[in-house]
N, C-alpha and C positions, 0 to 999 in steps of 0.2 A: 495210517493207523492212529497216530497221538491226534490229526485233527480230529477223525472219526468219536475217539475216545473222549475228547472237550466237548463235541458236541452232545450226545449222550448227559455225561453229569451236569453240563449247561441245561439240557432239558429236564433233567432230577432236579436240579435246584428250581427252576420255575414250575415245577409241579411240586413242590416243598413249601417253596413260598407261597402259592395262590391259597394252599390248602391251612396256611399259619394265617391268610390276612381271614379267609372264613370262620377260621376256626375264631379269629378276634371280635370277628361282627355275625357270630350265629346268633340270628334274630327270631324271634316270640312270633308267633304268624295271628293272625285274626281269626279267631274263630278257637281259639287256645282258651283251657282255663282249668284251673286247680280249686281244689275242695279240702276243705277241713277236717281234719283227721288225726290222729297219732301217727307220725311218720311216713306223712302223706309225701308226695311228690313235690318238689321246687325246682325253680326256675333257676339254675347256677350260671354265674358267669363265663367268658371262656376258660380261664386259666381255673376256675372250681374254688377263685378265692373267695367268692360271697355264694350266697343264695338267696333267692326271692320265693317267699311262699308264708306256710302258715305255720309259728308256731305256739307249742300248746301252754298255757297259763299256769304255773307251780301250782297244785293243787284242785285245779277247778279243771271243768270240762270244759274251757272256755278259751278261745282263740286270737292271736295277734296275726295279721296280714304283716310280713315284717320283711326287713332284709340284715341278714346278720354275717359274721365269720364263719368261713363253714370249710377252715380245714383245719383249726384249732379245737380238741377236745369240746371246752363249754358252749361252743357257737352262737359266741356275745351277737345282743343284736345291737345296729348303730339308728335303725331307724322303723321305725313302726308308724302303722296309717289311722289304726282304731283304737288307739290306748283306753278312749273315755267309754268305747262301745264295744268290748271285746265280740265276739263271733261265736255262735255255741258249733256244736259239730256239725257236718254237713253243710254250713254256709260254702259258699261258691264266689270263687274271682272268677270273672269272666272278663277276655278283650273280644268284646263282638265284633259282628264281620264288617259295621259301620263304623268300630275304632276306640269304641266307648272302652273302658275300663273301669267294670263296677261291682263290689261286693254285696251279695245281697245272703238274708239267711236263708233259712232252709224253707220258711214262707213265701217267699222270694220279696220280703221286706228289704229296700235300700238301706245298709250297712256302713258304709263309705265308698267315695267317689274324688279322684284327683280334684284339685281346686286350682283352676285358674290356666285350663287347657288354651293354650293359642289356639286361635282360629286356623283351620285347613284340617286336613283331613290325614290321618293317623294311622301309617303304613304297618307299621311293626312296632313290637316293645322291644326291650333290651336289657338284659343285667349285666349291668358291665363291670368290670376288673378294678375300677377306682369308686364302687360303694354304688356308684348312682346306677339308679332305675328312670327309664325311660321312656317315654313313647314319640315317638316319629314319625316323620313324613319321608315321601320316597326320595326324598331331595338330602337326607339324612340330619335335617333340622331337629332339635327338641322343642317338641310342643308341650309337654311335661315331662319335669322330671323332680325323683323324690331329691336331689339337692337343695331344690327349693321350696322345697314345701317342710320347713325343717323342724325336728324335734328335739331332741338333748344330744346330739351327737355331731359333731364335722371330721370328717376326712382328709390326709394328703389330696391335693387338688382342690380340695373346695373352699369357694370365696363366700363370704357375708358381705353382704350389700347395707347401705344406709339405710337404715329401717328393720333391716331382717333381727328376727330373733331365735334365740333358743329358750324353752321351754325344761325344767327337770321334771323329774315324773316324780311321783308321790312317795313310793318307797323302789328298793330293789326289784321288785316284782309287782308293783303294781303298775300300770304304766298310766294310767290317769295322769291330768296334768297337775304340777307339784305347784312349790309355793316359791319358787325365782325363776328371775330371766338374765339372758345376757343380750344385748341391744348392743349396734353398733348407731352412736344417735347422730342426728343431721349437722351437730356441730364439731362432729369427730372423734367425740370421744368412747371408746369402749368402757360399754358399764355394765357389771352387777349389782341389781338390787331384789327385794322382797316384794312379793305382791300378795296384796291381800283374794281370794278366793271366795265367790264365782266370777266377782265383779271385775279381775285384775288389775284395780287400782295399786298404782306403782308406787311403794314408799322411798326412803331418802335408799342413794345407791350405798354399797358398800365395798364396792371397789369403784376406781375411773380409772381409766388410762390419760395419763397426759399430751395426748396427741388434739387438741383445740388450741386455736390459734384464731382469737377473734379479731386482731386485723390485718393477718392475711390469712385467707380463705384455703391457698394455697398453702400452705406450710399444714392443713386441718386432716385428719384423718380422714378415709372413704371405703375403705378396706380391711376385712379381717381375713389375711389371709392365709392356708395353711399347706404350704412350701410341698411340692413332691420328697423335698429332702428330709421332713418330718417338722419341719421348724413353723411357730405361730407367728405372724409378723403383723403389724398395723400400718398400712402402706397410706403414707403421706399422698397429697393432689399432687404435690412438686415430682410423687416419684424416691424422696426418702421413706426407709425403713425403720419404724421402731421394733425392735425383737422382742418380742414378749416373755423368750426363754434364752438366756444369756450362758448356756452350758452347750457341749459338745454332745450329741448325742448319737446311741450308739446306729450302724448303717442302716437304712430305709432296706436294705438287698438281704438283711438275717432279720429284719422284728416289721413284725404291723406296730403302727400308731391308731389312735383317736385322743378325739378331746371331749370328754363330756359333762356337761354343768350335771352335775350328780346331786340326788334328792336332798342332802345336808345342804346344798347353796356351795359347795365347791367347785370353781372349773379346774380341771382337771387331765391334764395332757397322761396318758398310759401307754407301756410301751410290752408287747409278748416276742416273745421270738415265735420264727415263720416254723421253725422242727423242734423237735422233743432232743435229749440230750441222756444218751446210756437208756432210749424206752422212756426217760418219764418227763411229762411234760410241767414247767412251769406258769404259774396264773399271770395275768397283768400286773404288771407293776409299777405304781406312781411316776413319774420322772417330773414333774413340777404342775403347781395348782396356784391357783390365787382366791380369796386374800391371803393373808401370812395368818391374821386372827380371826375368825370367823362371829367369837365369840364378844370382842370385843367391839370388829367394824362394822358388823350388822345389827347394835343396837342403837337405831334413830328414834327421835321423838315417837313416831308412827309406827304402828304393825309393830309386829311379838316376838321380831327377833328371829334367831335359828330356829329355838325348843318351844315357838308356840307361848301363849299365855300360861302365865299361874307355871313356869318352868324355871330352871336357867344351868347357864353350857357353861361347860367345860372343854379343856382340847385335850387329847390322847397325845399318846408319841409321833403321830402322823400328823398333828394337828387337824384332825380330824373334829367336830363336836359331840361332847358325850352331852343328853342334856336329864336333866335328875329332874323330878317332883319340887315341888316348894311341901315343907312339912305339913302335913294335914290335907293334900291334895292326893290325885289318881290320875294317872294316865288318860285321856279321852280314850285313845287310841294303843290299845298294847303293841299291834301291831306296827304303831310309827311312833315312836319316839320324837318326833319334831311335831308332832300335833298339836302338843301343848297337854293342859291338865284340868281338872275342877277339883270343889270339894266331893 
C-alpha cells in the first residue's frame, strides 16, 4: 500500500514537472501574428512577467511593437523595436512560416525587421521571464533576440558587450532616439556622453568608469553586467569586479529592477515591488543614477549640454536637471525641455 501510494505521487510529481518545464518554454509557432489595436492581444511570457505586443502612443493613434512589465499597473516598457517609425493602427507583426519576423503597416509597407538574424532557419519565438524576445532554431539556439538589438533599457541577466550601446529616447513618451548614449568602449571603459542629432557625433563623455588599464589589457573592462541579484557590475578580463552600486539593495524575490539611460542623460538603476501593499500600488523608485551633476559634467567644449542651446540646468532634489530659457529666449520645443531654445 505505502509502495503503491509513492508511486502514484512519484507519477504526480512528474506530470507536475513536465507541465512547469512547458509551461517555461511555451513557444510563439510560425505562422502566429499580432495587430495593432487598443488592447489588442500580446505575446506574455510563462510566468505573465512581461508581454510582447503592441502598445498604443499617449495621445496619438500611433503604435510601439514593444515588450514591457505586464503585472505591474503602468506596464513600463524596457524595450521597443520602432521608436523613430511608430505604427498607425492595423499594422501587423507577423512570424511567417519561413521564420521571418516583420512588421508591416496596414499597406503592407515594411515597418521594422530584427537586425542581424544568424543564419539557420528559425523554429519558434519566445517571450521569455528575463525581458528577452527571441527567435530560435530547433536546436534552441538564438538567432535573434531583442537583448541585443538594444534600446534605453537592461535587465537582471543581461550583459553589454564591447561596442554595445544604449540609446535614450527623446522624452517620456516619445521614443524617438534622444540626445546620449552609454557605450561600453574597446578600452574598457564605461562611458556617458552627448550626441549631437541626426549625425550622432559623440561629444566629450560626462561620465567614465575607471575600469582601463592601458598596460595590462587584462586588469581592462569587457563587460557591463547586470547580476540576477539586481546589482550593475563592470567585470574586468582578469575576472575582477568593479560595482557600479556600492549599497545593499532590497531582494530581487519582492521588486523588479531596470536600468535606463533616461531622456535627461541620467542612467539610472529603479527598483518596484513585484505586489501592491493594503490594494495600492507604488511607482518606480530611484535606487542610484550616475553622474552625481549632470549640470555640471555634461558641459564640454562641444554640443549644448543637458538643456540644449540658448538654455542652462539646474538640478532638483533628485538631482535631476531642471533647464530654464536664457532671458529673451523660447522654448524650441515646449514639449521637451532639453531641446534647447531661440529668440
Amino acid at each position: 500500500m505505502a509502495l503503491s501510494l509513492l508511486l502514484h505521487l512519484l507519477g504526480l510529481f512528474l506530470v507536475v514537472e513536465r507541465l512547469s518545464i512547458a509551461a517555461q518554454t511555451a513557444n510563439i509557432s510560425l505562422g502566429s501574428s499580432l495587430t495593432a489595436s487598443q488592447g489588442s492581444f500580446a505575446w506574455q511570457s510563462p510566468f505573465g512577467t512581461f508581454a510582447f505586443g503592441f502598445r498604443r502612443i499617449v495621445d496619438q493613434d500611433l503604435f510601439l511593437l514593444a515588450i514591457w512589465y505586464d503585472k505591474i499597473p503602468d506596464k513600463t516598457i524596457v524595450w521597443y523595436a520602432n521608436g523613430d517609425n511608430p505604427a498607425p493602427k492595423g499594422s501587423k507583426l507577423e512570424l511567417t512560416a519561413d521564420g521571418q519576423l516583420t512588421l508591416t503597416g496596414h499597406r503592407s509597407q515594411e515597418i521594422w525587421k530584427p537586425q542581424s538574424v544568424l543564419s539557420g532557419r528559425v523554429a519558434y519565438a519566445a517571450m521569455l521571464d528575463t525581458g528577452n524576445f527571441v527567435l530560435a532554431n530547433n536546436n534552441g539556439d538564438y538567432l535573434w533576440q531583442s537583448f541585443k538589438e538594444l534600446k534605453d533599457t537592461v535587465l537582471p541577466t543581461q550583459v553589454l558587450e564591447i561596442g554595445e550601446k544604449l540609446n535614450s529616447r527623446q522624452t517620456a513618451n516619445n521614443f524617438s532616439q534622444g540626445s546620449f548614449q552609454l557605450q561600453l568602449k574597446s578600452d574598457g571603459r564605461l562611458v556617458l556622453y552627448p550626441i549631437g542629432l541626426p549625425t550622432e557625433v559623440a561629444y566629450q563623455p560626462y561620465y567614465q568608469s575607471n575600469t582601463s588599464d592601458a598596460v595590462d589589457e587584462m586588469n581592462s573592462g569587457y563587460q557591463l553586467s547586470f547580476n540576477e541579484s539586481g546589482y550593475l557590475n563592470v567585470v574586468r578580463r582578469n575576472g575582477d569586479i568593479d560595482k557600479l552600486i556600492n549599497k545593499t539593495l532590497l531582494p530581487i524575490r519582492d521588486y523588479y529592477y531596470r536600468a535606463t539611460l533616461d531622456s535627461d542623460g541620467l542612467f539610472t538603476q529603479y527598483a518596484h515591488p513585484k505586489s501592491s501593499k493594503n490594494g495600492s500600488w507604488t511607482s518606480w523608485s530611484p535606487v542610484w543614477s550616475i553622474p552625481d551633476n549632470i549640470c555640471f559634467e555634461a558641459n564640454g567644449d562641444l554640443g549644448s549640454g543637458p538643456c540644449g542651446y540658448n538654455s542652462y540646468c539646474r538640478l532638483n532634489a533628485n538631482r535631476r536637471p531642471i533647464c530654464e530659457c536664457l532671458p529673451g529666449f523660447s522654448s524650441l520645443d515646449p514639449n521637451n525641455k532639453l531641446s534647447g531654445s531661440n529668440e
